[in-house]
Structures are given as structure tokens and as C-alpha cells.
MARVO-378849 format. One line per field, with one value per residue (C-alpha): residue in one letter; z, x, y; chain; residue number from 1. Coordinates in Angstrom, 1 decimal, decimal comma. Layout:
<atoms>
residuo	[A  ...] $
w	[Z  ...] $
u	[X  ...] $
v	[Y  ...] $
cadena	[A  ...] $
num	[NUM  ...] $
</atoms>
This chain:
<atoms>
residuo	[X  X  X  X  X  X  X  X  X  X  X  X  X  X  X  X  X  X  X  X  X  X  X  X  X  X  X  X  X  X  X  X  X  X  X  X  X  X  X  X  X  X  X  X  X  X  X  X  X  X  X  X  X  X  X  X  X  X  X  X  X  X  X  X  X  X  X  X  X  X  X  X  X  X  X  X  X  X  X  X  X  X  X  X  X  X  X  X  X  X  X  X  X  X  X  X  X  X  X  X  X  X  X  X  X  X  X  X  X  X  X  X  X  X  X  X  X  X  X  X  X  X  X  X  X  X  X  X  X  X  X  X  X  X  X  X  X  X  X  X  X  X  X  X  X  X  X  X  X  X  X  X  X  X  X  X  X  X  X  X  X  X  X  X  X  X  X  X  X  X  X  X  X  X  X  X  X  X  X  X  X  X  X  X  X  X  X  X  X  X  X  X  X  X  X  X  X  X  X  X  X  X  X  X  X  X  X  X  X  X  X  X  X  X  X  X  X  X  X  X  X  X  X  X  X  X  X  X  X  X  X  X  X  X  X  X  X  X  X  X  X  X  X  X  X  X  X  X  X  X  X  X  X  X  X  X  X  X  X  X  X  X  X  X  X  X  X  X  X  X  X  X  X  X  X  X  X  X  X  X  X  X  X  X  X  X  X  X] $
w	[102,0  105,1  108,2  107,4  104,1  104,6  107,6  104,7  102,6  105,2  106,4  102,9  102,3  105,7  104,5  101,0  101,7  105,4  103,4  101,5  104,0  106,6  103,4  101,3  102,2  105,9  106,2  103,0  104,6  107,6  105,2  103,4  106,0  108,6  112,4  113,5  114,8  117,0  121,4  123,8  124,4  126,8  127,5  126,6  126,6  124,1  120,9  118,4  115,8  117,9  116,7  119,7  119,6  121,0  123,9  127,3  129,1  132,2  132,5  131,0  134,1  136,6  135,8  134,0  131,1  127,8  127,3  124,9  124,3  122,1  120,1  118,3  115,7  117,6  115,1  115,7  112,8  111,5  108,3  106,9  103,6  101,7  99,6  96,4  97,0  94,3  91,3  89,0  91,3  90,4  87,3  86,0  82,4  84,0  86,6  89,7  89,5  90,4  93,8  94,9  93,9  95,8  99,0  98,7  98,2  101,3  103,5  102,8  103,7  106,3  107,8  106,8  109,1  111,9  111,5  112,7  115,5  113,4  113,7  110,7  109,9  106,9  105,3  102,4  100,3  96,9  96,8  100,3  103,2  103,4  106,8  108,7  111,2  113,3  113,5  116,0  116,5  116,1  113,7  114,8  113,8  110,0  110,0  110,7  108,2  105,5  106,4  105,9  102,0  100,9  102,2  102,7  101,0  99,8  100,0  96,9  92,9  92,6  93,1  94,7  95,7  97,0  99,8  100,8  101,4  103,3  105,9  105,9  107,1  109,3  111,3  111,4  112,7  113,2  110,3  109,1  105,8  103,5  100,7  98,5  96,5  93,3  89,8  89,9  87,6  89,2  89,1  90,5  93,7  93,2  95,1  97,8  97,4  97,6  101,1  102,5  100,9  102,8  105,9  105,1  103,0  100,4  97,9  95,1  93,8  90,8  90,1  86,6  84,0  80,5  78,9  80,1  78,0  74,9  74,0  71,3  67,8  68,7  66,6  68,2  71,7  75,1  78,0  81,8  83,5  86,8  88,8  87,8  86,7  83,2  80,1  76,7  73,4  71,8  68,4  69,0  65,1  65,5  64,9  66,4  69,5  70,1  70,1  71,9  74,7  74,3  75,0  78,0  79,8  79,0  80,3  83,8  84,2  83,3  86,0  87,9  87,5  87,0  90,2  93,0  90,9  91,7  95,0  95,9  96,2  94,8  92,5  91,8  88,7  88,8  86,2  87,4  85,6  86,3  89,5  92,6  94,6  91,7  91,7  95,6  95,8  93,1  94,4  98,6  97,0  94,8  97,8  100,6] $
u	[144,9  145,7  143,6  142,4  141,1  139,2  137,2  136,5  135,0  133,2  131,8  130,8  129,3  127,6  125,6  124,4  123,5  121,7  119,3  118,4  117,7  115,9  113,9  113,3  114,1  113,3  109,8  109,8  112,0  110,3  107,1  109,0  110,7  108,7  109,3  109,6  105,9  103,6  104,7  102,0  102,1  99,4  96,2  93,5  89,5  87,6  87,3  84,5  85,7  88,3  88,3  86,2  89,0  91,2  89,3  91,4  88,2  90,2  90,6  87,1  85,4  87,5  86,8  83,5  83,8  85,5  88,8  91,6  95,1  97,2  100,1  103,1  105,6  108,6  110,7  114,6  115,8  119,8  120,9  123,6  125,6  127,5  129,7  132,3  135,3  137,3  139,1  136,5  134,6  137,5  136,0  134,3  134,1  131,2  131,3  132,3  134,1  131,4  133,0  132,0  128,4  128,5  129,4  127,1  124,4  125,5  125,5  122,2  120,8  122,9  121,3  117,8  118,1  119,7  116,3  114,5  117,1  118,0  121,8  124,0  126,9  129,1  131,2  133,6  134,8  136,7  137,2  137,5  136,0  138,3  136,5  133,7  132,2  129,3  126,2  125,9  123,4  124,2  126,1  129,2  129,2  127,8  130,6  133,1  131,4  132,0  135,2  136,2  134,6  135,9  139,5  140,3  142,4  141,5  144,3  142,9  141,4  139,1  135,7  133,7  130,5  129,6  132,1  131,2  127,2  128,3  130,8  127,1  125,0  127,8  127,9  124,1  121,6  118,4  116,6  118,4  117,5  120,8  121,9  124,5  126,1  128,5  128,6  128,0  131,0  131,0  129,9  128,4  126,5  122,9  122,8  124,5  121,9  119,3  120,0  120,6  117,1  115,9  116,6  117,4  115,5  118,1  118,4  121,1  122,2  124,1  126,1  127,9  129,0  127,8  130,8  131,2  128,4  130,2  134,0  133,7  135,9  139,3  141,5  143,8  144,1  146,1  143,5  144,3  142,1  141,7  140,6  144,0  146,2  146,3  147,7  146,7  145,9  142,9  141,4  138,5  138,3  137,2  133,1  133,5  136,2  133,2  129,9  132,3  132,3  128,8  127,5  130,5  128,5  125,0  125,9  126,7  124,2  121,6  122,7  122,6  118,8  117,7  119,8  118,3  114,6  114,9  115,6  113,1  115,6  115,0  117,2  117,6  120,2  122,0  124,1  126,8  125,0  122,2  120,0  120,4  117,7  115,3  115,7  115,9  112,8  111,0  112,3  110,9  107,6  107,1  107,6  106,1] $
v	[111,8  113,3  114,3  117,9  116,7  113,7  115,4  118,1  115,3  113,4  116,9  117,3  113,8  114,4  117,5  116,5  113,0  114,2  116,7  114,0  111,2  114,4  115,7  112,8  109,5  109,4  108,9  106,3  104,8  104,4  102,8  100,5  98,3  97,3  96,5  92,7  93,6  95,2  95,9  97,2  101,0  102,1  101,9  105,1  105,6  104,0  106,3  106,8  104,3  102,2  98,6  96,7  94,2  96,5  96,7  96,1  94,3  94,2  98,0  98,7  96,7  98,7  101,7  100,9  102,1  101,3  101,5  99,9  99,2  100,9  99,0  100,7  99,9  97,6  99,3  98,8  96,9  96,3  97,6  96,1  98,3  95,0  97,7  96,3  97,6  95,9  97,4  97,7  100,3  103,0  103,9  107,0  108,7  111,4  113,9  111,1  107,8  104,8  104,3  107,7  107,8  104,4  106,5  108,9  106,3  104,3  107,3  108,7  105,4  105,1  108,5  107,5  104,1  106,8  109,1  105,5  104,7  101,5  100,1  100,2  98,0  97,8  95,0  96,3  93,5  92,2  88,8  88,4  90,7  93,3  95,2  94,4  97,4  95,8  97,5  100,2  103,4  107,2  110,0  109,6  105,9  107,2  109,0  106,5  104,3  107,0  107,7  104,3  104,6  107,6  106,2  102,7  100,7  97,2  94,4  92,9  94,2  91,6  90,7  87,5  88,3  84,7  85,0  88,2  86,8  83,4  86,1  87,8  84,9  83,9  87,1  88,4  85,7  87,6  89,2  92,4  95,1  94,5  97,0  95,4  97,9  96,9  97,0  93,3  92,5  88,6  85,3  82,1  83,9  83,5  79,7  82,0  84,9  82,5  81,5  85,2  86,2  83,6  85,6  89,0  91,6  91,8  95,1  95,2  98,7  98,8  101,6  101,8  104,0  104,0  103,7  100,4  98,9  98,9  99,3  102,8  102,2  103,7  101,5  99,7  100,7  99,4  97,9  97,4  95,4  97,2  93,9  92,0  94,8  93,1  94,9  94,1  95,2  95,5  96,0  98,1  98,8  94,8  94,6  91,3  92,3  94,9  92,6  90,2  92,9  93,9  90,4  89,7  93,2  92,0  88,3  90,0  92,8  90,1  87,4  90,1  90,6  87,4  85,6  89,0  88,2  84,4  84,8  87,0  90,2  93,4  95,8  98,9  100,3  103,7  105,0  107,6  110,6  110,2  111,1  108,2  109,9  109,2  105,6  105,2  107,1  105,4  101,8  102,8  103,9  101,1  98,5  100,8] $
cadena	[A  A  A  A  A  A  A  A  A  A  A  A  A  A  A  A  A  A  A  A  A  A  A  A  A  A  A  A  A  A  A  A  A  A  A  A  A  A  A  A  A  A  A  A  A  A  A  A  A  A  A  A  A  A  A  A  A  A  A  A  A  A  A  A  A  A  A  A  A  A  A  A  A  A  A  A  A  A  A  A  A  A  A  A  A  A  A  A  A  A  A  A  A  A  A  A  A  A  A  A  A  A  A  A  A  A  A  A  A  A  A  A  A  A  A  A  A  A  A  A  A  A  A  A  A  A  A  A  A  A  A  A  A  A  A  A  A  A  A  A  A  A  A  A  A  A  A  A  A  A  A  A  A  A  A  A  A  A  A  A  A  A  A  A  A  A  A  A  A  A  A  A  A  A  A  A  A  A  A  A  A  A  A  A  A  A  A  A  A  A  A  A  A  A  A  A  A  A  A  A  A  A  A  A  A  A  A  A  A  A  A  A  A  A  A  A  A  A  A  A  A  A  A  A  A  A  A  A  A  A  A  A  A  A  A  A  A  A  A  A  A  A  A  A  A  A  A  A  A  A  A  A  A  A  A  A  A  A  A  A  A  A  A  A  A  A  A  A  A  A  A  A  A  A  A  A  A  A  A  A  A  A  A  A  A  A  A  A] $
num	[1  2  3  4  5  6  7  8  9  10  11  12  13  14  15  16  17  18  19  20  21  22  23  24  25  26  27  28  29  30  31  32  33  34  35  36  37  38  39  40  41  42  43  44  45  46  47  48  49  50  51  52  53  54  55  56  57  58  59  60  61  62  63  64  65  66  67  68  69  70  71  72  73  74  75  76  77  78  79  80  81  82  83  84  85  86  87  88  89  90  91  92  93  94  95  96  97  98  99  100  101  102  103  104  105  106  107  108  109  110  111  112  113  114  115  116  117  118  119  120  121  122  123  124  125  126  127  128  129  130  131  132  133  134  135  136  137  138  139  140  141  142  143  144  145  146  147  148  149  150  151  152  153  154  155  156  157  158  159  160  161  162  163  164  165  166  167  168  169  170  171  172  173  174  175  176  177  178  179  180  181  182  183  184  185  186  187  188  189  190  191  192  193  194  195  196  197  198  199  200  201  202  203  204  205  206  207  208  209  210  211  212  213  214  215  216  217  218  219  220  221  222  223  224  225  226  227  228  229  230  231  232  233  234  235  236  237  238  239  240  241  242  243  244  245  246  247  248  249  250  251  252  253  254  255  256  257  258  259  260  261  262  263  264  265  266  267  268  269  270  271  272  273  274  275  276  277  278  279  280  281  282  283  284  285  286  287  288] $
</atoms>
């Protein structure tokens, strides 16, 4: 891709995904993940219906008469975007493959943590961590974040989410908001999730494509496997090939669930074709 056309699809990321964090997503956003507390502001005169245990009683007896402190938000937090690059993400049978409504998603929460001054950073992995961009403030570093997800380039196809979580623990040591973004094809990562729920406020989004749930009745057919570049054919015309499938899918997608539920994460599911903003909004108002 060269130069003149990436800019045109960052530009154009930029604009949809922006509307959405200004119009929709900013202020739930704001209500969902708190501050790491409450800092001293100012002091003001008493008001009818102050708390009295606001009252500065140092101020109020030099000037005699009441006045009280006021407390804001200590807001700054770190967002961290955990995004699946592997080869399993470039797949697609709707409108957008699942690696691109994975973009979008990333940057309109991206811009919603920049509407509250927070720091972003992003960590693209397979089954290693292929980049890692620590968090920093401001557009211009959205926009280098999205350029890097509409075109990098992994080293590897495959996927290991457990590795991915320990390069995570190893490189944030204060509390951060983390958005890990995959179609969750993987195993064996939920003694691993465990321990970063511990200290992060972990969210899994899992983008996928309905046509991956079951394999249709073609006959027989030739398969690649885009995570090892496998060829090999199958017998769809196979009732048991099919529920074979079927049940391989389920396993995954309900490890999925159940290891993020144990260990006190949240998730949130969005097929390609259907409407991401829904299910963000639905998941921030549900936990604000």
C-alpha cells in the first residue's frame, strides 16, 4: 500500500470512528471507568445542601464562615488495545473482513480514551508480540496506532494469546483499562487471564463472521487453514466432518466466555454484520 493511500484510509478511519467516540461513546466512557480516586480542587463557600463533611474547618474559622473543599475526578488512566493480528483475523464473507471491523473498533476507543486525556498503547500479536507502541496522549499518536492496523505486517499466522497477556503484565505495572480484541481462536490462556484481571480491568471483544460457525454442505471441497497455510480436503457432504466442526467452534467461543467470566473479565461479541456501536454502547451502559 503505498503512502497516498494509507493516509486516505487512516483519514477515513479517523472520521467515522471520531463521530462516534465525540457523539456516542465519550461521555459513557467517561462513566464507566473510573479514576484511581478523588484529588483536592479548591476551596468555595458553604452551599445549601453541601455535605457538612466537606467542610474545610480551617478556612471556615478564618474567614468565619462556612466554607468547604471541593474534590474532582484524578482521572488520567492507560488504555491498553491487545489486538490479534494472526491469520485467522483475515477473514470476511460480509461487507468487511474481521481484521477491519477490529480497526475501526480499536480506534473509536482509542479517541474516546483521547476525549478523557487518557494514554493509549497498543500491542499487536500472533503467537508472539509482534509490535508493542507504549502508551502516549494525543491524535497524532491515534493515528499512528491505526496506521499500524490497517497496514502492518505480522512475522507469524498463528495465535497464542497466553504470551501475548504475560508481555502485558511484564510491561504495565500500575492498574491500566485493557481491550483485547480477537476472534479468540486459541487455547490454554485463562490461568494467564486470571492473573492480568487481577490487576487490570480486562474487556475481550470478539469479532467473527458467521460463516465460521458451521462449515455449509458443498461436497467435497479444498480448505487452507490461514493460521498454518495448511491445504487439505474436506468432505463437507460429511454430517459428521460438519458437527465435528460445529462442536471444534463452540469448544473455543465457549472457553472463551467461561475463562474472561472466571476471572472476573468482561466480554462483549460482535459479529461482522452486524452494528459494533450497539454492543459497545450496550456493554459501557451496563457497567457504568
Amino acid at each position: 500500500m503505498d503512502t497516498k493511500e494509507l493516509l486516505k484510509k487512516v483519514r477515513k478511519i479517523e472520521i467515522k470512528t471520531r463521530r462516534l467516540s465525540d457523539h456516542i461513546f465519550g461521555g459513557e466512557y467517561h462513566s464507566t471507568f473510573k479514576g484511581r480516586g478523588m484529588t483536592f480542587s479548591e476551596v468555595r463557600q458553604y452551599q445549601f445542601g453541601d455535605d457538612v463533611r466537606s467542610i474545610d474547618w480551617n478556612v471556615t474559622a478564618r474567614y468565619n464562615e462556612p466554607f468547604v473543599k471541593v474534590f474532582e475526578e484524578e482521572r488520567e488512566l492507560t488504555m491498553m488495545l491487545m489486538v490479534d493480528v494472526s491469520g485467522s483475523e483475515l477473514f470476511g464473507t460480509s461487507n468487511q473482513f474481521k481484521n477491519e471491523v477490529v480497526t475501526e473498533i480499536a480506534a473509536t476507543l482509542a479517541f474516546s480514551a483521547t476525549q478523557n486525556n487518557d494514554k493509549i498503547g497498543l500491542i499487536l500479536f500472533s503467537d508472539k508480540v509482534e509490535l508493542y507502541i507504549p502508551p502516549k496522549k494525543g491524535r497524532s499518536h491515534v493515528l499512528r496506532i491505526i496506521r499500524e492496523l490497517i497496514e502492518f505486517k505480522p512475522e507469524s499466522k498463528q495465535t497464542n494469546l497466553a504470551e501475548a497477556l504475560k508481555f502485558l503484565t511484564n510491561v504495565m505495572k500500575k492498574k491500566a483499562i485493557v481491550f483485547v480484541l480477537s476472534d479468540f481462536i486459541a487455547d490454554d490462556y485463562e490461568h494467564t487471564m486470571k492473573i492480568v484481571s487481577g490487576k487490570h480491568d480486562v474487556t475481550g471483544i470478539r469479532v467473527f463472521d458467521k460463516r465460521e460457525e458451521e462449515i455449509p454442505n458443498l461436497g467435497v471441497v479444498q480448505m487452507q487453514d490461514e493460521e498454518t497455510n495448511e491445504l487439505m480436503l474436506v468432505n463437507t457432504s460429511s454430517k459428521k466432518v460438519r458437527q465435528n466442526y460445529s462442536k471444534f467452534y463452540r469448544d473455543k467461543v465457549n472457553y472463551y466466555k467461561e475463562s474472561f467470566s472466571r476471572s472476573g473479565a468482561g466480554t462483549i461479541d460482535c459479529r461482522v454484520d452486524e452494528s459494533y456501536v450497539r454492543k459497545l454502547l450496550g456493554y459501557f451502559k451496563r457497567r457504568g
